[in-house]
BATORVO-617982 format. One record per residue (C-alpha): residue in three letters; z, x, y. Coordinates in steps of 0.001 Angstrom, whole numbers, padded with zeros to 6 digits, always signed. Each point is the difference from the previous one (the first is absolute). Example, Ala and Ser with C-alpha at 12.3 -4.5 7.8 and 13.67 -1.06 7.14 Angstrom:
ALA+007800+012300-004500;SER-000660+001370+003440;
END
This chain:
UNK-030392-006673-004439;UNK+002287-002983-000954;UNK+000803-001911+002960;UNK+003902-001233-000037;UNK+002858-000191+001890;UNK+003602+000285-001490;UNK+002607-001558+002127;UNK+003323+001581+000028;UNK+002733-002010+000698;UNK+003826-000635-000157;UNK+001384-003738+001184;UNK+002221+001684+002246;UNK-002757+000748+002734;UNK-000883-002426+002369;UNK-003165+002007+000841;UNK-000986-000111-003965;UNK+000802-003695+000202;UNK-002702-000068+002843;UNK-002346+002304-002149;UNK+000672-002441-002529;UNK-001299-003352+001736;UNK-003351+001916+000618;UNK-001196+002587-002404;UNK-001472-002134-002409;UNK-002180-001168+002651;UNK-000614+003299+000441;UNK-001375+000891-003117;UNK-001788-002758+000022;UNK-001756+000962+003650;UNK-000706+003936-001607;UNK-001010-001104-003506;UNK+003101+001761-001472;UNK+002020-000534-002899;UNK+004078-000155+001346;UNK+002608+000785-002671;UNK+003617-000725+001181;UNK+001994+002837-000666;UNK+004432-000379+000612;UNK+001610+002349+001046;UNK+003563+000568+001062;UNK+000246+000800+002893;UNK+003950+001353+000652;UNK-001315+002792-003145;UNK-003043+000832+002547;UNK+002356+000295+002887;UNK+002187+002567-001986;UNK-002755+002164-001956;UNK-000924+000608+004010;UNK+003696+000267+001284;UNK-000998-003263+002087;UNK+003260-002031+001167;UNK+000200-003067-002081;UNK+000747-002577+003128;UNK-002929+002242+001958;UNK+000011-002865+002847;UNK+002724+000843+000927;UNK+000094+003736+000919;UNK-002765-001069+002432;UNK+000448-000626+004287;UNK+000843-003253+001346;UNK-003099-000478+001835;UNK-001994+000779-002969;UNK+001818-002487-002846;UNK-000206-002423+002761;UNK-004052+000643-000005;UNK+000046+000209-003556;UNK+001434-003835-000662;UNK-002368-000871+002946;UNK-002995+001415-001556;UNK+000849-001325-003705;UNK-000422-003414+001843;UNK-003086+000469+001739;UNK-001641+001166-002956;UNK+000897-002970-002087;UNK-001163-002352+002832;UNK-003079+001904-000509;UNK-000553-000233-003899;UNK+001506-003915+000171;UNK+003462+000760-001903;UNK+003434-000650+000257;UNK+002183+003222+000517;UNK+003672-000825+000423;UNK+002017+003246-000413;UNK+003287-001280-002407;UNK+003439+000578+000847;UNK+000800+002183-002749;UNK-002904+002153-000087;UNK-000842+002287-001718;UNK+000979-002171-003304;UNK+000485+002165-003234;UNK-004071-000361-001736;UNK+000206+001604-003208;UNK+000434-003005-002093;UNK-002933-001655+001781;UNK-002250+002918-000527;UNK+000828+000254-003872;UNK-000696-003800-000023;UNK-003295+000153+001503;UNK-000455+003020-002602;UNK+000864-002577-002919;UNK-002252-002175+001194;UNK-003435+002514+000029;UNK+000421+000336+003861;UNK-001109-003642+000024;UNK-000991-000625+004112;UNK+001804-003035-000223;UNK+003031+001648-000783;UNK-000677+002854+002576;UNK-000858-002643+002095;UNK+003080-002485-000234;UNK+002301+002986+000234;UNK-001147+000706+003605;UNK+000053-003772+000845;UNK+004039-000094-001024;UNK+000577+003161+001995;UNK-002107-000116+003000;UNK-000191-003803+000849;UNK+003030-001396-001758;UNK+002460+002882+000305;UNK+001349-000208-003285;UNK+001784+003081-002050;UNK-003127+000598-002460;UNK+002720+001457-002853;UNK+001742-003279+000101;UNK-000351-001416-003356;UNK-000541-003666+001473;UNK-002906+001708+002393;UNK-001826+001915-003335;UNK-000085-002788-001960;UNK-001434-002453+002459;UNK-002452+002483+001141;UNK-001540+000747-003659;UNK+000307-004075-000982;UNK-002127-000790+002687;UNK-002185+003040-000618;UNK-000497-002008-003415;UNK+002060+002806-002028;UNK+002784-001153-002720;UNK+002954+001735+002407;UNK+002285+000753-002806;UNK-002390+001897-002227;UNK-000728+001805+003145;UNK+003469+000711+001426;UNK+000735+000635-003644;UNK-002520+003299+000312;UNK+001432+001365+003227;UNK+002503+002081-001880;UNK-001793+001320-002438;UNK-000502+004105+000071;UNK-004119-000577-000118;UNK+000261-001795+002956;UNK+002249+001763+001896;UNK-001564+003623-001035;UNK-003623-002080+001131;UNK+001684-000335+003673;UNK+001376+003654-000264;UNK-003313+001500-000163;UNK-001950-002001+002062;UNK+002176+001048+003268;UNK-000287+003931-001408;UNK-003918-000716-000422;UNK+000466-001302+003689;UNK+001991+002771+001176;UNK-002660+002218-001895;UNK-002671-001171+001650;UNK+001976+001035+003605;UNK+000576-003755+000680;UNK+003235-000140+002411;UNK+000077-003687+001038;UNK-001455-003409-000108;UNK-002491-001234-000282;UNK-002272+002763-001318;UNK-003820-000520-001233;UNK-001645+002245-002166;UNK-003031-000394+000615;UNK-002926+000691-002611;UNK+002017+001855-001411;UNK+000116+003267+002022;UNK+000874-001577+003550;UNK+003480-000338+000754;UNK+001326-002706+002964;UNK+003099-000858+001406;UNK+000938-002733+002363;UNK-001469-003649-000108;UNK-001346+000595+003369;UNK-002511+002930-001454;UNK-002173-002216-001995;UNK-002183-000054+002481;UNK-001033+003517-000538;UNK-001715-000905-003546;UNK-001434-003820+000572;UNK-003029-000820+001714;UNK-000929+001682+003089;UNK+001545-001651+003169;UNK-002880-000072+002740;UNK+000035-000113+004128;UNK-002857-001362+001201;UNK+000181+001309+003334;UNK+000767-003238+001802;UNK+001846-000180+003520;UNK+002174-002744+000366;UNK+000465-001376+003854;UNK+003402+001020+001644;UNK+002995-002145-001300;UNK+002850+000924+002517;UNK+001737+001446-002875;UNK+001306+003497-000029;UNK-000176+002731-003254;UNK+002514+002867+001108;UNK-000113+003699-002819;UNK+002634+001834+000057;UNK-000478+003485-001115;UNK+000430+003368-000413;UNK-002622+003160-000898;UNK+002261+001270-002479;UNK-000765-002843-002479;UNK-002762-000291-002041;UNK+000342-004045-000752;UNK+000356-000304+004148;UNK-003944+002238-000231;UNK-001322-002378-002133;UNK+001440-003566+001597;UNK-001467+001520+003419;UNK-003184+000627-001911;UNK+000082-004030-000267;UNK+001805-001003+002915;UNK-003150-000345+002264;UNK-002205-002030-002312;UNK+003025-002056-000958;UNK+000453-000933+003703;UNK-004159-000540+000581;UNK+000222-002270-003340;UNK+002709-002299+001529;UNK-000273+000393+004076;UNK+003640+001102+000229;UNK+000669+002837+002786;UNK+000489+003047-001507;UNK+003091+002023+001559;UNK+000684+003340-000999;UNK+004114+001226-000565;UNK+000533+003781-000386;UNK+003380+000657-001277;UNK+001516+003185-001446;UNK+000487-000892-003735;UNK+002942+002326-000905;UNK+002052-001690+003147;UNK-000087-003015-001460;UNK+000621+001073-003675;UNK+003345+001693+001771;UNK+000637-003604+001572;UNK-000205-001450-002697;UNK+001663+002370-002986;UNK-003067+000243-001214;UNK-000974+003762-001644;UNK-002397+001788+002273;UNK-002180+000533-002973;UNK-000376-003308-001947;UNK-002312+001575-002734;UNK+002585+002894-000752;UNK+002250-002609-001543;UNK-002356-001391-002357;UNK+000274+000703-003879;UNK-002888+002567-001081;UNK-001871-002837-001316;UNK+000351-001887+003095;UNK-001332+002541+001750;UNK-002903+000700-002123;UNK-001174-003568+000174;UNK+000711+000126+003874;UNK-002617+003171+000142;UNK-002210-002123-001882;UNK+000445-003294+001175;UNK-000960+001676+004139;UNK-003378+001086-001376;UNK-000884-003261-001740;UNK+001041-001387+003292;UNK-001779+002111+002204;UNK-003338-000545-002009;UNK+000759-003969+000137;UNK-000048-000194+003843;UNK-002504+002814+000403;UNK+002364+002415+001569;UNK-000760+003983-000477;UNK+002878+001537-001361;UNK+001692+003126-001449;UNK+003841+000198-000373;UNK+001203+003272+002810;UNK+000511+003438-000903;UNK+003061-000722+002568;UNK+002358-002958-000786;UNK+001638-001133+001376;UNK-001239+000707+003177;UNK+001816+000236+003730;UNK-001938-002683+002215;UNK+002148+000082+003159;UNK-002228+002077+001812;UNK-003102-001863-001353;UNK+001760-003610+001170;UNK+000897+001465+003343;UNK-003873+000946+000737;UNK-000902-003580-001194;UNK+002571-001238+002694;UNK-001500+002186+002692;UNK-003057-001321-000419;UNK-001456-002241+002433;UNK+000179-003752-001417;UNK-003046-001055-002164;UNK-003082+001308-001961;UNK+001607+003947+000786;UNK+002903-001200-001741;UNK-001283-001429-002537;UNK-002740+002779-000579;UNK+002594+002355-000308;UNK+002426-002401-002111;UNK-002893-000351-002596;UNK-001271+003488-000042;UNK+003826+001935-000252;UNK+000362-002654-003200;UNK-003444+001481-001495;UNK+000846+003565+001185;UNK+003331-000283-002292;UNK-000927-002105-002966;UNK-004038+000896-000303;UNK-000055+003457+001169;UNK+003755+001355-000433;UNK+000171+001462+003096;UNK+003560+000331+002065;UNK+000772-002068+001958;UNK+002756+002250+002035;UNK-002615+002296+000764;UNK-000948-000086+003830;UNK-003443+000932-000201;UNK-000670-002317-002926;UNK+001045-002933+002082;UNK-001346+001457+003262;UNK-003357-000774-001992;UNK+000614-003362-001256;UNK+001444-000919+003474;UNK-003320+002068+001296;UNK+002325+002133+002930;UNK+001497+003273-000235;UNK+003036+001123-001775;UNK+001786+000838+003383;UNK+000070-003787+001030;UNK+000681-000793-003464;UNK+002890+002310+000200;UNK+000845-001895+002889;UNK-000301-003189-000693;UNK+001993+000531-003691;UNK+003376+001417+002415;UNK-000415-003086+003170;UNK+003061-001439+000326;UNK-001876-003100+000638;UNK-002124+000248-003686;UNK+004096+000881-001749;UNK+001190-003507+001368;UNK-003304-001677-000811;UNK+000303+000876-003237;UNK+003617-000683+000034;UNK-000755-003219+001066;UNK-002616-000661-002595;UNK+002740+000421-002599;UNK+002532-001920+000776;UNK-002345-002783+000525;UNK-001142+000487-003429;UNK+003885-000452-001159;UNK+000660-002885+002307;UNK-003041-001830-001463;UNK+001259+000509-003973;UNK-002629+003008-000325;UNK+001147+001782-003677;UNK-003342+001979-000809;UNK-003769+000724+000864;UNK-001495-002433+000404;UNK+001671-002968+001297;UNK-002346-002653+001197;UNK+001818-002562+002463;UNK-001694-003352+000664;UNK+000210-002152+003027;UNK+003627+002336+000601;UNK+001656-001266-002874;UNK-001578-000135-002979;UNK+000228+003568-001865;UNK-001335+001574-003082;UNK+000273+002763-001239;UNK-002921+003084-001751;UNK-003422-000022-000106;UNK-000642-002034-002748;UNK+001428-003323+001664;UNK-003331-000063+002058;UNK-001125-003383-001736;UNK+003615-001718+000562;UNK-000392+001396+003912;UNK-003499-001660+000060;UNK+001356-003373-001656;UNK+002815+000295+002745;UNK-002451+000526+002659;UNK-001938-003177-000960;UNK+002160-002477-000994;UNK+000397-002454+002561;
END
């Protein structure tokens, strides 16, 4: 089998611009060949009925993580992100350029540079020509191709080969051919093995609070991590219940993120839990029942006393739901995980002291910024946000 990578990108994406300052490294690291392959993006967005300005049909609390988390991932990779005034800037001239030019990586390259670092409008005529002259191309026999109909029909069916092979954003990596990515933060899941070597570090002082809910299957697989993330960096590892739904009601969120998605999205969403569940080592089948009512299930947790019955039962009710697909409303099912009988199950799910706990839970969630499952909170300020931001909690949890 041919090993490659083709990188599928559109200027307009500061998350392909981050793809972009690593993936040749990448291929490099995997023994691949990469291909750039342009896109645009805005024809993506409609093939999929995707709003063209999709940042901002999203919360407050999460566009505010989202520009936080652009940053700490460039401070990570060494790069300059500075997110221009007038973004997003009109592409299309910039991607027929860089067609005219072979998809020369000095073009692609440059490109990024003028809209990421330097904030410049990449269909300015001023901006194309200095990025191809310094790319080493004659700019006017370039710009003098961007019009024609081979070039423009060459742009045309790349995006429909994208939106062919069920590619909804960027950046996406197809990998080998068969393997399809999405999200600069998945590469992980096809380059070299990341290892744990078991290793305790001494108590720090520092604090690692997870917020989450049973009902979501990223908040099941960041708890599958959370306890060798904390024994890797000697943070304190707090556990935050919190009824999900609550807060997606606080926060205008739908109850049912996934339901929104395109069909594609959605597909690659299916996928992309299974190649994450295999990555960390989690057991995992997506639920017969989804989504699935966890208020009794939260309220048993609360009743517990404080400490390893807790946190047996938090870690067996996630396994019961997303290993075993069993229901998580049903009494007797968590009168066995929480190894009592249903009647003080039944009990304990109607206290009026486990209702406020929960209550309680939840609103601390939305006090602290909490948008999803799961939400990691450093030190009490710090947040991030899913379970694949586990290596930018770690680098938070050991910087100095």
């Amino acid at each position: 089998m041919a090993r490659t990578i083709d990188f599928w990108f559109d200027y307009t994406c500061p998350y392909a611009y981050l793809g972009s300052t690593q993936v040749e490294a990448l291929a490099a690291r995997t023994g691949r060949a990469l291909t750039w392959k342009p896109m645009l993006l805005g024809g993506v967005f409609r093939a999929h009925a995707t709003p063209q300005r999709l940042f901002e049909t999203l919360p407050e609390p999460k566009i505010r993580h989202n520009a936080l988390d652009l940053q700490r991932f460039a401070a990570r990779y060494g790069v300059t992100l500075t997110m221009p005034a007038g973004h997003p800037f009109r592409s299309v001239e910039a991607l027929r350029a860089t067609l005219a030019t072979g998809c020369d990586p000095r073009v692609i390259h440059g490109f990024f540079r003028a809209y990421w670092v330097e904030g410049r409008a990449i269909s300015d005529a001023d901006t194309l020509r200095d990025v191809l002259t310094a790319a080493g191309h004659d700019a006017d026999a370039v710009l003098a191709r961007i019009d024609h109909v081979t070039v423009k029909d060459d742009l045309r069916a790349r995006t429909d080969a994208a939106i062919a092979l069920g590619i909804f954003g960027a950046p996406s990596y197809l990998v080998d051919g068969t393997e399809l990515y999405w999200g600069q933060d998945r590469t992980a899941l096809f380059d070299l093995p990341s290892t744990d070597d078991g290793a305790t570090a001494a108590p720090t002082g520092r604090t690692l609070e997870v917020y989450w809910d049973f009902s979501s299957p990223y908040a099941y697989l960041g708890v599958h991590q959370a306890k060798a993330l904390a024994r890797r960096t000697g943070a304190t590892l707090v556990w935050r219940p919190m009824l999900l739904g609550a807060v997606f009601k606080a926060i205008g969120q739908a109850n049912v993120p996934m339901a929104t998605y395109s069909e594609a999205r959605q597909r690659m969403t299916g996928l992309d839990l299974e190649r994450q569940a295999r990555f960390v080592g989690a057991p995992y089948a997506f639920p017969s029942r989804f989504p699935m009512n966890t208020v009794k299930a939260l309220r048993v947790y609360l009743s517990l006393p404080e400490g390893d019955a807790r946190e047996r039962f938090l870690f067996a009710a996630f396994r019961a739901y997303w290993a075993e697909d069993r229901d998580l409303a049903d009494v007797d099912v968590l009168a066995e995980l929480a190894h009592t009988d249903a009647a003080t199950v039944t009990a304990w799910t109607q206290s009026d002291e486990a209702k406020r706990a929960l209550t309680e839970a939840t609103q601390r969630a939305v006090e602290a910024g909490v948008f999803g499952a799961p939400t990691w909170v450093v030190d009490g300020e710090h947040l991030f946000w899913g379970q694949d931001r586990v290596a930018l909690v770690e680098h938070a949890l050991t910087a100095r």
